[in-house]
N, C-alpha and C positions, 0 to 999 in steps of 0.2 A: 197299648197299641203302638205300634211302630209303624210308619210311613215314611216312602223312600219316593223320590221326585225323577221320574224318569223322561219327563217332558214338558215342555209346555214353560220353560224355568229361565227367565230372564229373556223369551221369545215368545213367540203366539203362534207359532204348532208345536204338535207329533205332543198334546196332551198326553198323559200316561201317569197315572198315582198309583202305587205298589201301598195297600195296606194290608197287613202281618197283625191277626189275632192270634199267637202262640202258634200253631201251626197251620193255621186256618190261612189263606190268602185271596184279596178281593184287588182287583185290579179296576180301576177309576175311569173307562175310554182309552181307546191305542188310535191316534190320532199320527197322521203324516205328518213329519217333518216338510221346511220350505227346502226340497234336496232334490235334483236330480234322480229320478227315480231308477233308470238307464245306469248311475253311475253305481258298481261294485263297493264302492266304501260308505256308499249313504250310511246314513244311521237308520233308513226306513229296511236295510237289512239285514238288523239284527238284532237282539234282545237282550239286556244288560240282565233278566233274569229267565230261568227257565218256565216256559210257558205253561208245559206239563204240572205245575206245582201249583198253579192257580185250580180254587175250587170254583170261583163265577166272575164272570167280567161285566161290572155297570155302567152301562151307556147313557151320557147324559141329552146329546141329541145328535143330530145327525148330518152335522158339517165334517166334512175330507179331513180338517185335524183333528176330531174327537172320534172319529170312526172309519178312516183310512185304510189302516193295518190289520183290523178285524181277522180279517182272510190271514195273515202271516201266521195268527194265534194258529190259527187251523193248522197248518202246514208245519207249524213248530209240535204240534201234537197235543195242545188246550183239549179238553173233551168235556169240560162241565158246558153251564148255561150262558147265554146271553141276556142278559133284562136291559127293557127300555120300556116308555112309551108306545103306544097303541101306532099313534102318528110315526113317532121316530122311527119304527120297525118296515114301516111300509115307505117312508122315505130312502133308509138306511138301502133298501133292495134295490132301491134304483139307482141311487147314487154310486154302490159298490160293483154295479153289474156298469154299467159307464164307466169307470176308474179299471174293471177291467180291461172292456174292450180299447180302451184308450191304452192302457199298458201295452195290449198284443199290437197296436198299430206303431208306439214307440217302438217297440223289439223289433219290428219289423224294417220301419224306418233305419236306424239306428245299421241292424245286416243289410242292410241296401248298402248303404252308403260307405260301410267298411265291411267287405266283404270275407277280408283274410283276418281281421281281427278276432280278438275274442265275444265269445258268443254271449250275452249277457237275457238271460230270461227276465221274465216281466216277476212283479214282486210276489203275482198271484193270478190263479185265471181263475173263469167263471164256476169251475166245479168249486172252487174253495170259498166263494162265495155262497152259492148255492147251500156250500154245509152250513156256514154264520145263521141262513134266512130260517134252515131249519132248527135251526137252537137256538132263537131268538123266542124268548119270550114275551109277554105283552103282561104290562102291570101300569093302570090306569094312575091319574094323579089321587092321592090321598088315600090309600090303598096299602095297609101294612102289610107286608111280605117276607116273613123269617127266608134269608138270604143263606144266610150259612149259620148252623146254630149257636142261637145268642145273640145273635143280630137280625136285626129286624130293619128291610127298606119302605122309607116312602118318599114315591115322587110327589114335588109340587114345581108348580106353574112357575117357570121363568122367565114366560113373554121374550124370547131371545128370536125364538121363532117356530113357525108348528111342532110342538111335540117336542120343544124343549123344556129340559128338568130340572129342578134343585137337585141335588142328593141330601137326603138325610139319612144318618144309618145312628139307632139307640142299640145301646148293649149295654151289659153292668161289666165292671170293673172293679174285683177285690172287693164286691157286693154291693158297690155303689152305679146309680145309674149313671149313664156319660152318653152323650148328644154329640156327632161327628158330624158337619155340613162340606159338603164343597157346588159350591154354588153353580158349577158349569161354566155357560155366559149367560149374563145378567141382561135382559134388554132391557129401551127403556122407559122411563114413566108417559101416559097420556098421549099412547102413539095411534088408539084411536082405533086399531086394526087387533093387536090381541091385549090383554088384560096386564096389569102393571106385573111385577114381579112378587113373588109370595114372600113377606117377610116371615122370618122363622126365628123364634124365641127358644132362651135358655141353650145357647149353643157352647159345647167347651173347648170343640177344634174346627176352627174353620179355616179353608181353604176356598180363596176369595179370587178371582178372573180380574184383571185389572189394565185391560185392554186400551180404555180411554181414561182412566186413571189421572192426565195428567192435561183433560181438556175438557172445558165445559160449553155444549153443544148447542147452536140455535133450540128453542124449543119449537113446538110438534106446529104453533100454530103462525109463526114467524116463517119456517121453513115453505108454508101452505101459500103465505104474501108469494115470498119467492116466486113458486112455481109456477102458480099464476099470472104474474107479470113473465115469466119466460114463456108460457104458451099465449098470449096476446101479442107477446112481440112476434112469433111466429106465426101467426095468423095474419097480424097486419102485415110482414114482408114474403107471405106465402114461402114459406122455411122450413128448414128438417132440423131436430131437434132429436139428439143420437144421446141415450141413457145407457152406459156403459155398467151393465146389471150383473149380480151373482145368481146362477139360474135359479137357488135354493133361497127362498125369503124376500133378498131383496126386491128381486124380479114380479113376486106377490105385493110386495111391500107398496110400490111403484105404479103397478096398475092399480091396486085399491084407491091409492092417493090421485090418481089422475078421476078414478070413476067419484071421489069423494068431491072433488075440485068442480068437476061436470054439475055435477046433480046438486052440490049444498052451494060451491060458490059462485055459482053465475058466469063462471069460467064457460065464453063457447066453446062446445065439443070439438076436437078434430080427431081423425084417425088415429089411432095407437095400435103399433102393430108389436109383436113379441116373436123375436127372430131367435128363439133358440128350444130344439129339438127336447133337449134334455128341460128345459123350462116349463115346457108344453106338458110330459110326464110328470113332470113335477106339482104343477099347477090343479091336473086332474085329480091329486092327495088332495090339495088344500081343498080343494070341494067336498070331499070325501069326510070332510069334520067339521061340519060347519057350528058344531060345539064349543069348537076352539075360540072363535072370535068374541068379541065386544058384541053388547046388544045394539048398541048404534050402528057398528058394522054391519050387524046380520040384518037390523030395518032394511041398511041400505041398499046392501047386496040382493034381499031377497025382493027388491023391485026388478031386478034384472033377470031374466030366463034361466040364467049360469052366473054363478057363483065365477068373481072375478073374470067375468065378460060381458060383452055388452053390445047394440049396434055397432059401438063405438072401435073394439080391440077385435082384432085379427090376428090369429096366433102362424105361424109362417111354417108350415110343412117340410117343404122342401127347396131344395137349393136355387129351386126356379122362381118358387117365393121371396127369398131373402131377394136373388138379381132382380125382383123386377120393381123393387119397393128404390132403387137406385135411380131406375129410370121416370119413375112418380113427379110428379110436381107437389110442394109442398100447398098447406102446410101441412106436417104430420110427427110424428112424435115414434122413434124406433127403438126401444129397447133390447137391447142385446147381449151374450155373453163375450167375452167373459167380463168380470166385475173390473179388472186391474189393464184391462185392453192388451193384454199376452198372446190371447190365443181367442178361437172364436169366430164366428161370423161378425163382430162387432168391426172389427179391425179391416173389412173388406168395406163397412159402412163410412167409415172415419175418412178413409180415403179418398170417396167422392164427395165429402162434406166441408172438410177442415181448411181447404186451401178459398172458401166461399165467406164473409164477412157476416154475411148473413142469415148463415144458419149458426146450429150454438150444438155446444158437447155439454152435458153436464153431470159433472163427479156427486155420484152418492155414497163411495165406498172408501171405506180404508184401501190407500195405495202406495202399496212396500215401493221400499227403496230401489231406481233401476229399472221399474217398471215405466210401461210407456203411459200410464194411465197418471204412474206421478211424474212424468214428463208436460203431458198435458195437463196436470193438476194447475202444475208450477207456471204456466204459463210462456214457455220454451220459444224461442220463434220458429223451429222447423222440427220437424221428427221425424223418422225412420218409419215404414210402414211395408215390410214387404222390398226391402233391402233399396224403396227409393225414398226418395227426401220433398217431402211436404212442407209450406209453409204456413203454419199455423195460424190463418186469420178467424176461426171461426170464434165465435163468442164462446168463453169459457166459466162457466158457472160452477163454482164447488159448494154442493146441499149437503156434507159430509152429517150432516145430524139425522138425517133419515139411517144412520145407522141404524142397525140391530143390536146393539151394544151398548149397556149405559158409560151415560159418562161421570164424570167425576161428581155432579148431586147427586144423582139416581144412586150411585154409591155410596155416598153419602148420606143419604136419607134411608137406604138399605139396611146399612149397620146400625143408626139411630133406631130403628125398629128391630134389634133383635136384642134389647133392654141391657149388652153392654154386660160386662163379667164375661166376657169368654177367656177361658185359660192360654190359647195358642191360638193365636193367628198366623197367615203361610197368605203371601201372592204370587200368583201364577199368571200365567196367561199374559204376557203383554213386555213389552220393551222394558229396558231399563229405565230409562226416561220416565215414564208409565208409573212401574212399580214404585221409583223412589219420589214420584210425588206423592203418590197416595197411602205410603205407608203413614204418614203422620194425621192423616185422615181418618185409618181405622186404630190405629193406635191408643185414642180415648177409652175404647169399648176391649180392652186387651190386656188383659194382665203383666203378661210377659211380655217381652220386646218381639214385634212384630216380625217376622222372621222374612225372609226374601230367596230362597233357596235356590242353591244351584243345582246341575242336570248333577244327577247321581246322590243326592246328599238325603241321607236318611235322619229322622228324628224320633225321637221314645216319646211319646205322647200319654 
């Protein structure tokens, strides 16, 4: 088998794994790159291979890096199948048909504003979406499925977030059986909300997500102290307490944890309100599988009417919604997108909050470099919001371990449960920083020297 690393290789987007069974070819997620999508030379423009030559493309779940560019496959001429998850496929649809019409309002933006310039289309619209949902298949977790002949897929459970998967793909080789994993992203252990990650035995190539690789995270029930002490101080100073959310996972993540806080720790209730559009559709899946979760979760959830709602969370319609949660008197607790405070209705919330001592922001999310979210992370004294200048007194809390992403144990303990002998190891998914902490980590369980691949680089496996 040959595999060629077309993304995802010393960064944490525009995922993409090229694997070559003699002439057979299975493509790994086509995942966005972090690029200007407007700009003509992105790399979200075009394909180091031809598209047409691939026989099926495996999804492993349905975050903007791992399933982005779906729609370009189309448009480049791809004509086989799509596999995922049951969950991922009906997330995928909404996430993709959003990324469009988000592209047609860039385009449009963008001819506004240079009218003589050249005309730059969006990367894909909604018919080429449209084709992806209808070549999307559904293949449940543990579920063997001869893929392309001789190979055979099963997904399993990676708690990363609804309807996220392992990949495992069995085939023989020169008559011998051989075990292929690439793990997606790994969420992480004891999060209370979905189930730990599937450990997978007798593995000979793995291709390993190493995102936190090089930090090890408050755990599940320290993070829970945290939060609670931040909603009592909001209570007692009658305060707004702004959660800068990803609309996909975390934004679920968050209100479980506030409705877990309410009901198990004695935490008083306050309002929780969920300002984003696309969160709300998204939110409506995760009820839609309540198979998915932990049985503690399902207890706890199924006291409540809805599935991640409650007297308590009010999900925010329209724009008249969002303005009028400004003019509110605390206490209450605002979730919002986006995750890195770029773009969003979150950024309209920030601004009547930040320059108050006594309300608080607080970071759950990885936040790239440049962004305003790790501005606020870092604790800045003023920030840019809408081209004016803010002085940051609000209380700044970073719960970075509600991640969705394991960190350097949960990887750790991952690879100790897959009993070690695997022939080729490969990281992906994460900074350089990241990858060369944790190569010496899985390195025990590795025959060969742990490899760390760049964009483009192919290996005979």
């Amino acid at each position: 088998m040959r595999i060629t690393f077309h993304g995802a290789t010393r960064q944490v987007t525009g995922s993409a794994h090229l694997l070559e069974f003699g002439e057979r070819r299975i493509l790994l997620d086509c995942g966005l790159f972090d690029s200007e999508r407007m700009n003509p030379d992105s790399p979200n423009r075009r394909f180091p291979f031809d598209p047409r030559s691939l026989d099926a493309v495996i999804v492993s779940h349905a975050h903007n890096d791992h399933v982005g560019r779906l729609p370009c496959l189309i448009k480049e001429g791809f004509s086989g199948p799509f596999l995922a998850t049951p969950a991922t496929v009906d997330i995928t649809s909404v996430m993709l048909r959003d990324s469009a019409r988000i592209q047609r309002e860039e385009a449009r933006l963008a001819q506004s504003r240079n009218p003589g310039g050249e005309h730059v289309e969006p990367l894909f619209d909604v018919g080429d979406v449209e084709c992806v949902i209808d070549r999307m298949e559904r293949l449940p977790y543990d579920q063997p499925r001869e893929v392309i002949p001789g190979v055979t897929l099963t997904y399993h459970d990676a708690g990363h977030i609804l309807g996220s998967a392992i990949v495992k793909l069995d085939y023989k080789e020169q008559g011998e059986d051989r075990r292929f994993v690439f793990t997606g992203d790994l969420g992480r252990r004891n999060t209370r909300l979905l189930p730990d990650p599937t450990p997978i035995k007798d593995i000979d190539i793995l291709v390993s997500e190493s995102t936190y690789g090089h930090r090890e995270l408050d755990p599940y029930d320290r993070l829970m102290k945290q939060l609670h002490a931040i909603i009592a101080r909001a209570t007692r100073l009658e305060s707004k307490v702004i959660v800068p959310a990803f609309s996909l996972g975390r934004t679920q993540r968050m209100v479980y944890c506030l409705q877990e806080l309410f009901a198990l720790h004695k935490a008083r209730p306050i309002p929780v309100y969920v300002d984003s559009p696309l969160a709300s559709r998204l939110t409506d899946i995760h009820r839609d599988h309540p198979e998915a979760y932990t049985p503690m979760a399902r207890s706890l959830m199924d006291a409540d009417p809805l599935y991640f709602g409650s007297k308590y969370v009010d999900f925010c319609a329209s724009w008249e919604d969002s303005r009028r949660l400004n003019h509110l008197p605390g206490p209450m607790v605002i979730i919002a997108s986006s995750g890195m405070c770029e773009a969003g209705r979150v950024k309209h919330h920030l601004r009547h909050v930040v320059s108050d001592p006594k309300n608080a922001i607080v970071i759950v999310s990885y936040q790239a470099e440049g962004t305003l979210g790790r501005q606020i992370s870092e604790g800045v004294e003023r920030i840019q919001i809408f081209d004016e200048w803010y002085d940051l007194n609000a209380a700044v809390y970073v719960l970075d371990g509600f991640s969705g992403h394991a960190d350097r144990n949960d990887l750790a303990w991952w690879y100790e449960h897959t009993g070690g002998d695997i022939e080729h190891g490969f990281l992906v998914h994460g900074e350089p920083e990241a990858i060369d902490a944790l190569a010496p980590v899985l390195q025990p369980f590795v025959r060969a020297q742990v490899h760390t691949p760049e964009l483009g680089q192919s290996f005979e496996v």
